[in-house]
C-alpha positions in Angstrom: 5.0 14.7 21.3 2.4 14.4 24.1 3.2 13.4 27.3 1.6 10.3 27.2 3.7 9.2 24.1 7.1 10.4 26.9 6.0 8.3 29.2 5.8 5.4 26.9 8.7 5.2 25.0 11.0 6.4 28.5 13.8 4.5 29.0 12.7 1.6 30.5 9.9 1.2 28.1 12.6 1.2 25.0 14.6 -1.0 27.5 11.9 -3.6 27.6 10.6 -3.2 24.1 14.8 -4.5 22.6 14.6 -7.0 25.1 11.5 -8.3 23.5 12.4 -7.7 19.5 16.0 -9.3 20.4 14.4 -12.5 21.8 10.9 -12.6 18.8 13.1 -12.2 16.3 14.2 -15.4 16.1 10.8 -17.0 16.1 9.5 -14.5 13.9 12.2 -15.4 11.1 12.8 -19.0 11.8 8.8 -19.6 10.3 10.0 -17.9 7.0 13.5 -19.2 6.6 12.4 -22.9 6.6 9.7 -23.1 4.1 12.5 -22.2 1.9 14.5 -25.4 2.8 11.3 -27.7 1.5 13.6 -29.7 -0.9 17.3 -29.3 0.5 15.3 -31.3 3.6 13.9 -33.6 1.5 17.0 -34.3 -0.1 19.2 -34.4 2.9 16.7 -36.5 5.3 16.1 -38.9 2.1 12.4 -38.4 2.5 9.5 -37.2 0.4 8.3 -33.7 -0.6 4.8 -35.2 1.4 6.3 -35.8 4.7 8.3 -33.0 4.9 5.8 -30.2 4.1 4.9 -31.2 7.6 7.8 -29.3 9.0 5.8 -26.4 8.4 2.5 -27.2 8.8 3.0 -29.0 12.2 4.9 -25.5 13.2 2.1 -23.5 11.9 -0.5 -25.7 14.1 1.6 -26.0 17.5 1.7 -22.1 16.7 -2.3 -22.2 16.8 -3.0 -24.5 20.0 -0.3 -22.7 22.0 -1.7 -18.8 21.4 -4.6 -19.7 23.8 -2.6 -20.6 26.2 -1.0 -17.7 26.8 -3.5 -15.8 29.0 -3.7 -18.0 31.5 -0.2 -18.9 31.6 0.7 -15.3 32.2 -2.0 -15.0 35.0 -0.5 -17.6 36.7 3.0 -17.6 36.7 4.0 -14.0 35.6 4.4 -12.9 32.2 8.0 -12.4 32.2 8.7 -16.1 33.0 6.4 -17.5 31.0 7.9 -15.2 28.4 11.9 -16.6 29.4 10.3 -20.1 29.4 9.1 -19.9 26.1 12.6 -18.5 24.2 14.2 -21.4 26.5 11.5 -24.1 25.2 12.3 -22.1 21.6 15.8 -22.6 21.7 16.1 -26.2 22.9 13.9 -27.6 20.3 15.8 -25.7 17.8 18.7 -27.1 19.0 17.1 -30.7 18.3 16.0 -29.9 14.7 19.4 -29.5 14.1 19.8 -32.6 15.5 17.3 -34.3 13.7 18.1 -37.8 11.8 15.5 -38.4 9.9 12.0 -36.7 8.8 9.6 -38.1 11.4 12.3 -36.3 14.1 12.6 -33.0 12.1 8.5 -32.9 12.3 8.2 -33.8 16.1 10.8 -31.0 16.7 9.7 -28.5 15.0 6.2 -28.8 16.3 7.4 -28.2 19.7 9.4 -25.5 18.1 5.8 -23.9 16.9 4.1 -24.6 20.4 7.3 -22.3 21.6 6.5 -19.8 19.1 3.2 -19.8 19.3 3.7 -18.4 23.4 6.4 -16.1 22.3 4.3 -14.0 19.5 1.4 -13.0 21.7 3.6 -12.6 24.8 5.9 -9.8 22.9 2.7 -8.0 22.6 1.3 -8.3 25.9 4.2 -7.6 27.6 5.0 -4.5 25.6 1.8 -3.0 26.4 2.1 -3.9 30.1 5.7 -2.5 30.0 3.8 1.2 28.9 1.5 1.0 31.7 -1.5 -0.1 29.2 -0.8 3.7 27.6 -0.9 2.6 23.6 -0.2 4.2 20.7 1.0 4.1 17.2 4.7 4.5 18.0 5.0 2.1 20.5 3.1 -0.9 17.9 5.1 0.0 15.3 8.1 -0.9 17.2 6.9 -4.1 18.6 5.7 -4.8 15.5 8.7 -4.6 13.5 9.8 -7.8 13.6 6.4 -9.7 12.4 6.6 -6.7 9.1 10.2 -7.5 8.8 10.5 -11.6 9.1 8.9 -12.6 5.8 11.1 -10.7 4.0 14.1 -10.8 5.5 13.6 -14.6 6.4 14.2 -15.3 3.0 17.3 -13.5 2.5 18.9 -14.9 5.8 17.7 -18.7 4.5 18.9 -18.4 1.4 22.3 -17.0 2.1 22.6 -20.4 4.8 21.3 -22.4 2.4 24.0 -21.3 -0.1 26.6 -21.5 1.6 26.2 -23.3 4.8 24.4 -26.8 6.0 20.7 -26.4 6.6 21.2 -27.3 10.4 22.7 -23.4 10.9 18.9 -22.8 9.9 17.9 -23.9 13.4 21.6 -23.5 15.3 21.0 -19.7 14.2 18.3 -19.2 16.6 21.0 -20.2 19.9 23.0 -16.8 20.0 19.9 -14.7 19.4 18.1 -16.3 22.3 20.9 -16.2 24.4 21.2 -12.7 24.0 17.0 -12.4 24.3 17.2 -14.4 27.4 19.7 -11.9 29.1 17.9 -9.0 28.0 14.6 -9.9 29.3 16.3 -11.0 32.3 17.9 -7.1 32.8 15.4 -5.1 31.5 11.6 -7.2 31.8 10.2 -5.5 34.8 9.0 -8.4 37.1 5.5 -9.3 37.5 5.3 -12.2 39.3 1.3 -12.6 40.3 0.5 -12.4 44.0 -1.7 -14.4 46.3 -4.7 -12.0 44.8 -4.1 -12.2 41.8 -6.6 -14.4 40.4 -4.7 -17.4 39.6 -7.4 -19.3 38.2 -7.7 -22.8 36.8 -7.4 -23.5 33.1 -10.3 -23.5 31.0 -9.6 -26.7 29.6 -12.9 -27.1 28.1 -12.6 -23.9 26.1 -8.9 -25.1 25.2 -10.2 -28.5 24.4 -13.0 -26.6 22.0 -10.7 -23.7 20.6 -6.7 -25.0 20.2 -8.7 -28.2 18.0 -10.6 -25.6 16.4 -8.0 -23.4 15.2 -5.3 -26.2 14.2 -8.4 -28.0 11.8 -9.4 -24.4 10.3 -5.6 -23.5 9.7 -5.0 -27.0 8.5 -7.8 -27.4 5.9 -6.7 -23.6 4.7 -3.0 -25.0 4.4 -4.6 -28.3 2.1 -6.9 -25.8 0.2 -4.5 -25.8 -3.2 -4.5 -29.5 -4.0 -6.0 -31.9 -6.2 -9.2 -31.5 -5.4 -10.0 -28.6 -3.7 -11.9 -27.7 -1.2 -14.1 -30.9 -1.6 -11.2 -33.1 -0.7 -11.6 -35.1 2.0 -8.3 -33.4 3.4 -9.5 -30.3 3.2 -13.2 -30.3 3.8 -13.1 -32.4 7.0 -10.7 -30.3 9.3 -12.1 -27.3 7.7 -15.6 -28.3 8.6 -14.6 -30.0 12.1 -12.7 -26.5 13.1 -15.5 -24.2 12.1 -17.8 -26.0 14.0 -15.3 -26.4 17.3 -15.1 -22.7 16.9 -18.7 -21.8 17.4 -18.8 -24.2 20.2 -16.0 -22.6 21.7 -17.8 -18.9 21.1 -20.7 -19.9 22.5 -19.2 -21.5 25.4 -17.4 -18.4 25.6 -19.8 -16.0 25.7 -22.7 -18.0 28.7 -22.3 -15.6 31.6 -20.8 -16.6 34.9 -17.5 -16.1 37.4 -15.2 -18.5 35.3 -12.9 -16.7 32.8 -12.8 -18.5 29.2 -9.4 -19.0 27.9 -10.1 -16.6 25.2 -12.5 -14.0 26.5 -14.6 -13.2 23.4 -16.9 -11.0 24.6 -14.5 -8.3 24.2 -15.3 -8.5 21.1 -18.2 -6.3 21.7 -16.0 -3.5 22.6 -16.2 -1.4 19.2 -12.1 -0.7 19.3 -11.1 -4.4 19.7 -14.1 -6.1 17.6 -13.0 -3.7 14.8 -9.4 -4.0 15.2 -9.3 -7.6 15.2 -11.7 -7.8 12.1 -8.7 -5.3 10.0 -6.1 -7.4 11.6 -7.8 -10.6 10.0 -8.0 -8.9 6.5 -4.4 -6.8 6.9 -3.0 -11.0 7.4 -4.6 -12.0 4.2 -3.4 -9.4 2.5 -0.1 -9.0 3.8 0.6 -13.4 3.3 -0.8 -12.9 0.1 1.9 -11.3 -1.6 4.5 -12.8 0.5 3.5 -16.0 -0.9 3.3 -15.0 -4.4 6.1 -12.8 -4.9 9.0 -15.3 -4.1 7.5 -17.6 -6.5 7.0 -15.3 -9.0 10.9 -14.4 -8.9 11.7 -18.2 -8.9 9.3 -19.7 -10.8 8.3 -17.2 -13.7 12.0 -15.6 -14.1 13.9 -18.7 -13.4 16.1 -16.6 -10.3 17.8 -18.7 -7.2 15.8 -18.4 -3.8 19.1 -16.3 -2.7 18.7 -13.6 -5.8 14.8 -14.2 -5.2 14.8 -13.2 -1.2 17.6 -10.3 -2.6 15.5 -9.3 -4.9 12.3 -8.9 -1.9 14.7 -6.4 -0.1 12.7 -3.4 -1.4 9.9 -4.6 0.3 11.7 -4.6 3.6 13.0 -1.4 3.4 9.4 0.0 2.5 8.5 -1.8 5.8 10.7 -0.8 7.8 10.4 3.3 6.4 6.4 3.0 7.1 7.6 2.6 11.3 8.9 6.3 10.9 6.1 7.8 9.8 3.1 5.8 10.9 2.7 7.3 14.3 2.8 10.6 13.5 0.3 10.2 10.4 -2.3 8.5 12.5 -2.1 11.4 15.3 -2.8 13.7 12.3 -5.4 11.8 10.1 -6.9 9.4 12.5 -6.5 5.0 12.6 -9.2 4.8 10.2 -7.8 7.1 7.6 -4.2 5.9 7.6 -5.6 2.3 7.6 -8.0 2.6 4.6 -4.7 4.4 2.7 -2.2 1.6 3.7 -4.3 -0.8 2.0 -4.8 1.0 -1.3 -1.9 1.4 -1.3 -0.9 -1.8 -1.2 -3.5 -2.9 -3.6 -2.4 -0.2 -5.8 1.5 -1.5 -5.5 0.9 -4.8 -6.3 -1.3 -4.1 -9.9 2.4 -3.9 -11.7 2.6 -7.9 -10.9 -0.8 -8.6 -12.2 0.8 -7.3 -15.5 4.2 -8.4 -15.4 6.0 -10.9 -17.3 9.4 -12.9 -17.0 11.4 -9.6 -18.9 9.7 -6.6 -16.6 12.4 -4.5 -15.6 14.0 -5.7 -12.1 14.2 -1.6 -11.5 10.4 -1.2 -12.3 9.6 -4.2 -9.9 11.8 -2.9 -7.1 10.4 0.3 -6.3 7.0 -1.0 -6.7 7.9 -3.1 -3.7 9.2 -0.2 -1.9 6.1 1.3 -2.3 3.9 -2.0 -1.2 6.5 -2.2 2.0 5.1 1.4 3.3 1.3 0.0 2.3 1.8 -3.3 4.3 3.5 -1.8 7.3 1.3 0.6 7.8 -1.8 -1.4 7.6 -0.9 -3.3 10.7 0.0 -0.7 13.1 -3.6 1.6 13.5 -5.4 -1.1 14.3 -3.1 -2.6 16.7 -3.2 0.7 18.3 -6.6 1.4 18.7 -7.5 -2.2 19.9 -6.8 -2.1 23.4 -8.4 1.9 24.0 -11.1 1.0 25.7 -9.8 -2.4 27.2 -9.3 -2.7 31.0 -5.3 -3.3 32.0 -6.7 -7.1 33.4 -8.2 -7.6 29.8 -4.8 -6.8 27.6 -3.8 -10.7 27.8 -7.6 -11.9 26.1 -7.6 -8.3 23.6 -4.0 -9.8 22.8 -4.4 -13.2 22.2 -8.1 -12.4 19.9 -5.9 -9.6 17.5 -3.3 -12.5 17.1 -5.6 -15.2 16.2 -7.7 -13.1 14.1 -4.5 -12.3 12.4 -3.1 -16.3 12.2 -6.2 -17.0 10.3 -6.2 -14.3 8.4 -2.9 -14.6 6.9 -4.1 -18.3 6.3 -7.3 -17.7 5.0 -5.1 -14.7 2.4 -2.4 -17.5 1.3 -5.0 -20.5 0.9 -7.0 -17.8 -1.3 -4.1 -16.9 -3.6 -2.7 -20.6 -4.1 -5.7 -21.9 -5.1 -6.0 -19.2 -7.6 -2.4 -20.1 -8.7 -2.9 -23.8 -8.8 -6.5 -23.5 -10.8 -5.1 -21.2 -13.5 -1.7 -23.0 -14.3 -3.1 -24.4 -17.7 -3.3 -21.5 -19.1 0.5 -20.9 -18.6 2.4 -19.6 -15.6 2.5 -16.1 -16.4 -1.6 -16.2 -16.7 -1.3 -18.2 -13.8 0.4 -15.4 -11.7 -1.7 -12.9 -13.3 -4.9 -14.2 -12.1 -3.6 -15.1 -9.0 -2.4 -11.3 -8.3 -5.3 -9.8 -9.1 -6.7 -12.1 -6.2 -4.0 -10.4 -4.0 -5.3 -7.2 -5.3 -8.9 -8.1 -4.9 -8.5 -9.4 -0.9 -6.6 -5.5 -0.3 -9.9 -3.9 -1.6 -12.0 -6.0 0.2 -10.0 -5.4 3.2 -10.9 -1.5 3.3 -14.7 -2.7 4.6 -13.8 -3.8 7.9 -11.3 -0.8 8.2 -14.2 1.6 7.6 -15.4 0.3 11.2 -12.4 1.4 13.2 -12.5 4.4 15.9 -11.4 7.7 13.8 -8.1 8.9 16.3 -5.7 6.5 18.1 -5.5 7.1 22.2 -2.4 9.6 21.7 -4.3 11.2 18.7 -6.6 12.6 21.6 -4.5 12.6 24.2 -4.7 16.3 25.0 -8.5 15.7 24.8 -9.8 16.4 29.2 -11.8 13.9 30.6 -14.0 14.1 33.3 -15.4 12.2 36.0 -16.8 8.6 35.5 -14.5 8.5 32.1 -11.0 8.9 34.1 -11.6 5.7 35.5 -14.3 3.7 33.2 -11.9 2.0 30.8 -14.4 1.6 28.5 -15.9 4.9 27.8 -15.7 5.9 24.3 -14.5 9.4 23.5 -16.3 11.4 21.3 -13.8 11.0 18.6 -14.1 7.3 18.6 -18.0 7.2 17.7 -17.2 9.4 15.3 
């Protein structure tokens, strides 16, 4: 281990880095256990399947306009209290979606739920790289990472078992010991960095936030529409689709006109070759990742008739795989390089899911089992190079804007890779379910395959790869000069 990697993962660093998995935990499973409560909701509130799908898209959109907030929000009060304001904010509206009397209440609760979220997933980044000086590597991602690998699949599990045997409130009233304890944590061990008069505390770009959190919420909106009646050329789908792809390339180009003023989302970082490329894999490892997780529950439940309890049970492998790939990851990018490992994780995730593409309702449980074990290790370790290497050649003012572009790239991503594989579901369900699935696998397949392009881009070696490598002069300082390795 170099000394780099000691410093990082001392024990303040692994201090801070519990404090901030024990308080994103909850956010990070709460966005998968509710989609499975779709019709115990609509059945308890005495509502329609319509109205109540809104629970999760009007989390998933507060998620979207509250991520470019998070820069500034940092800058100007400190990201430690913008991070215990956010699991408070979190935790409160959880508390009133538990509360919730009727549909209409249950939607306007959880979307301050999501605007919550949405500040607590790019903050637990952020503040884990501040927390390690800026120092990155693969070791300390794949720990903060964990619980975005880890929600989807144990989310189900956790739901399921609530569902079962308790009221659907406990889905929400879950979330209050967590944060408690996340809140006390951060509190303890969250080294203080309350901004000083210097500090640049400037105003909010609320042009660019008027352009970009409008922008994302239509794209991620028409994606979510994309698999009804209709398709794309739905009125539904088309017009926020088209309205946000538009706001977005006002937003870029508003973003990128020189001046003094700093654009909520800085996208000219961008240019840098280890963000631009990092964020472009993070958009494809989302797709690929929500791909599956989208498919494989329904698979279970739909074309094998299981109970969304034996169906999340049954996604365990998967979870384990997951969590194994955070052992090795670190050490097999120091040895092959970010690009390398990358390119592997996604083959082997394409490779992993071909049994599905194949399977019918009778395919041995066993079979299907460790073939999710084996997709687990391709989908954790796709996310943790790239998340690496992104923020090499960033300056330590930058990591907030390199941040919050990795996590929307990602949000859209996983978007884009569900919309994809729904609509390929929906479209082939004359033929029969179990043609249905096929196709829509080998769509899953096909987006893994496609994602190795983009990965081919990425800097060879992660910063602890060449940490032993001497640098002189101008390069000690200049944040981003690119080692030799990373033009390679």
């Amino acid at each position: 281990m170099t000394e780099t990697t000691e410093a990082k993962l001392s024990p303040q660093v692994k201090k801070a880095l519990i404090a901030l998995l024990v308080g994103g935990i909850a956010a990070i499973l709460d966005s998968t256990m509710v989609t499975l409560a779709i019709h115990t909701l609509v059945v308890k509130l005495h509502t329609t399947t319509g109205t109540i799908q809104w629970v999760t898209t009007g989390f998933l959109l507060a998620v979207a306009v509250a991520i470019p907030v998070t820069g500034w929000a940092e800058r100007r009060w400190g990201g430690k209290r913008v991070w215990m304001a956010a699991l408070v904010l979190f935790v409160l509206a959880s508390v009133l979606c538990a509360a919730a009397w009727n549909g209409a209440s249950l939607i306007g609760f959880r979307v301050l739920q999501g605007f919550g979220a949405g500040l607590i997933f790019p903050l637990m980044q952020t503040l884990a790289v501040r927390a390690a000086g800026g120092q990155v590597d693969s070791r300390l991602m794949a720990t903060v990472s964990l619980p975005i690998a880890l929600g989807p699949i144990l989310g189900p599990v956790i739901g399921g078992v609530i569902l079962d045997w308790l009221s659907w409130r406990w889905l929400f009233l879950i979330n209050v010991p967590v944060i408690a304890a996340g809140l006390l944590l951060a509190w303890r061990f969250l080294p203080a960095d309350r901004p000083g008069a210097t500090s640049g505390r400037g105003r909010l770009d609320w042009t660019g936030l008027a352009l970009l959190a409008p922008a994302l919420a239509g794209i991620l909106l028409g994606l979510s529409q994309l698999s009804r009646e209709g398709g794309i050329g739905h009125a539904g789908v088309l017009a926020p689709l088209v309205a946000g792809v538009v706001l977005l390339a006002a937003f870029v180009a508003w973003a990128a006109r020189p001046g003094e003023r700093e654009p909520i989302v800085d996208v000219r970082l961008l240019r840098v070759r280890s963000l631009g490329s990092a964020s472009a894999v993070l958009f494809t490892a989302g797709a690929a990742m929500y791909a599956g997780m989208f498919l494989l529950p329904l698979y279970y439940q739909q074309l094998r008739g299981d109970s969304v309890l034996d169906a999340g049970l049954l996604l365990i492998p998967q979870g384990v795989g997951a969590l194994a790939s955070r052992f090795v990851v670190g050490g097999l990018a120091d040895r092959f390089g970010a690009r390398a490992v990358t390119i592997g994780g996604f083959l082997l995730t394409a490779v992993a899911t071909v049994p599905f593409a194949l399977a019918g309702p009778d395919t041995s449980l066993w079979w299907l089992g460790a073939v999710l074990l084996v997709r687990g290790l391709g989908t954790g370790v796709v996310l943790i190079p790239p998340m690496s290497v992104a923020y090499q050649d960033i300056r330590p003012t930058d990591i907030p804007h390199a941040t919050m572009n990795t996590r929307i790239a990602q949000q859209v991503g996983a978007s884009f890779g569900t919309a994809v594989v729904a609509v390929a579901l929906q479209s082939l369900l004359g033929d029969g379910a179990a043609a249905a699935f096929h196709g829509a696998f080998w769509w899953a397949i096909g987006i893994a395959v496609v994602a190795v392009v983009p990965a081919v881009v990425l800097p060879a070696r992660t910063r602890a790869s060449r940490a032993a490598t001497p640098v002189h002069g101008d390069e000690a300082t200049s944040p981003r000069t690119a080692a030799p390795e990373e033009v390679a």
